[in-house]
C-alpha positions in Angstrom: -46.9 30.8 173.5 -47.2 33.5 171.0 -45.3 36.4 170.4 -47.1 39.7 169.3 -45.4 42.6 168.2 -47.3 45.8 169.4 -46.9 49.5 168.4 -47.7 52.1 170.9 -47.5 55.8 170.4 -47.1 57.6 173.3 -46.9 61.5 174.2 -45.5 63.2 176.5 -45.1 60.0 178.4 -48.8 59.1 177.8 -49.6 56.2 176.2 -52.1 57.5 173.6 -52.7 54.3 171.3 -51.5 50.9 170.4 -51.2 49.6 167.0 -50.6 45.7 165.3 -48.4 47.5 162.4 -45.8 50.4 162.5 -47.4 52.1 159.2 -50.8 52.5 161.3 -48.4 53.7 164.2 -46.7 55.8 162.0 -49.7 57.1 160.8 -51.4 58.3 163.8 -47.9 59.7 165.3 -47.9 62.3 162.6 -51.8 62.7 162.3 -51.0 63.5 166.3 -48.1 65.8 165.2 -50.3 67.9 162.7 -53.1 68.2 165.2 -50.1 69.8 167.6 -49.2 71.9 164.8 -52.8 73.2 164.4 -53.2 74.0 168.2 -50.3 76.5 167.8 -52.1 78.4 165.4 -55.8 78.1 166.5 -54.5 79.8 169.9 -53.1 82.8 167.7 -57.1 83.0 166.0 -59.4 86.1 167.4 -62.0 83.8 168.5 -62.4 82.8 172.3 -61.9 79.2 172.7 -60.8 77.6 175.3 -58.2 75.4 176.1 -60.1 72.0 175.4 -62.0 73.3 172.7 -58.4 74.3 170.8 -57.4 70.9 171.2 -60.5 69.2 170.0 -60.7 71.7 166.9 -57.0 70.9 166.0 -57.5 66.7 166.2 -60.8 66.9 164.0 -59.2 69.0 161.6 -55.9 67.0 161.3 -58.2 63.7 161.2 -59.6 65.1 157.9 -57.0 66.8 156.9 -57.3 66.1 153.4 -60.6 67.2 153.3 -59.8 70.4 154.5 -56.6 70.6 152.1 -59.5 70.2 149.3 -61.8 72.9 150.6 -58.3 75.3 150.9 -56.8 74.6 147.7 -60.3 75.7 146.2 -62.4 72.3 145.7 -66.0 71.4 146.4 -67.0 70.5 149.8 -65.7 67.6 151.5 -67.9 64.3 151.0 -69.9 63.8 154.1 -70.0 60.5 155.1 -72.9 61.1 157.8 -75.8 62.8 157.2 -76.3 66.3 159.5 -79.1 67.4 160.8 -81.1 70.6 159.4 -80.8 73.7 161.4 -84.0 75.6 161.5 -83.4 79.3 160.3 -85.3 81.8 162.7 -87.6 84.3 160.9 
């Protein structure tokens, strides 16, 4: 029999995600703890959002973090690393 050693990080007594090494657990723990961060201030912003929509906003934006530290300290645009699709512009 083997013995596996398994990492889970859990929130307010949720389990949210299960890791194979502590740094990847780590990891996501404080990517989780920025994105609780960010809700705090996105529900202070004058722009109607609800609930859900706060929440979603503040995980994307603490999963690229970096990318948005790039943009705010004054860089170019983030790399995308998907092509988006072309909004038509009304006339």
């Amino acid at each position: 029999m083997a013995v596996v050693v398994k990492y889970v990080v859990e929130r307010n007594g949720v389990e949210r995600m299960t890791f194979t090494t502590k740094k990847e657990a780590d990891a996501y723990d404080k990517m989780l703890d920025i994105a609780e961060s960010l809700e705090v201030m996105l529900e202070k912003v004058d722009v109607p959002l609800s609930e859900q929509q706060i929440e979603s906003l503040a995980l994307e934006i603490a999963k690229s973090k970096d990318d948005f530290m790039n943009v705010l300290k004054g860089g170019k645009e983030a790399i995308q690393k998907a092509p988006t699709a072309k909004v038509k512009k009304k006339m």
